[in-house]
N, C-alpha and C positions, 0 to 999 in steps of 0.2 A: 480292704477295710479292717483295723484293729477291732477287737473284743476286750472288752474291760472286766476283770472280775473284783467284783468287791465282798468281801470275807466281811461280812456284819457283826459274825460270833464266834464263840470256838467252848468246845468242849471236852473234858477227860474223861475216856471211859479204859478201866485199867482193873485188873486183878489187885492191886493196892488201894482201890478203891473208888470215889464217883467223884470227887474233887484236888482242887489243889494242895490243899491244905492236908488233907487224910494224906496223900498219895504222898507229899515231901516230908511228914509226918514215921510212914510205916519203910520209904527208903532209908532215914537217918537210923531208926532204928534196926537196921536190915533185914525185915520182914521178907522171909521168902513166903509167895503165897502158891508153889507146887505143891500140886497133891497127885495122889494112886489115883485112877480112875477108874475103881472098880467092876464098871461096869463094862468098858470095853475091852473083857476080858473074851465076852462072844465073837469080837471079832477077829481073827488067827492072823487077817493078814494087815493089820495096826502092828507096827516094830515096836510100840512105846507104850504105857501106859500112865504118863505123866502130862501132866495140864495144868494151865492156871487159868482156871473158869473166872470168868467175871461174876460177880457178883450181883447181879440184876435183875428185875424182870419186867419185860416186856408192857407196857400201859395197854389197858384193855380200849380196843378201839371197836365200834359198833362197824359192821361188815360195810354199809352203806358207804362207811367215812373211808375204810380201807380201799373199798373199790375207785373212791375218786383222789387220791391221793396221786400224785404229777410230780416226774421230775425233771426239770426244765435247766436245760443248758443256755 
């Protein structure tokens, strides 16, 4: 028996930004968005301290909602 997947939506999530438009925006421009990562400087055995953190954060969800949260193949 075949399995069909059907893609409903799609989304950008990117160091250049949270959309289409930002993100082909801050390329034309040539926005690098590397930085030092000061912090993982604790760590000795990290070779790098270079990253390009996304910019976002996380939507606060009540524990209830986390705990039933399903993902279904």
């Amino acid at each position: 028996m075949k399995r069909r997947v059907v893609v409903t939506g799609g989304a950008s999530i990117s160091p250049l930004g949270m959309d289409d438009d930002e993100i082909f925006e801050r390329l034309h421009l040539l926005k690098n968005c590397t930085i030092r990562m000061p912090g993982w400087d604790v760590y000795k055995q990290i070779n790098t301290r270079l990253a390009a953190p996304i910019p976002f954060s996380l939507p606060e969800f009540p524990r209830k909602k986390l705990c039933s949260l399903r993902v279904t193949i």
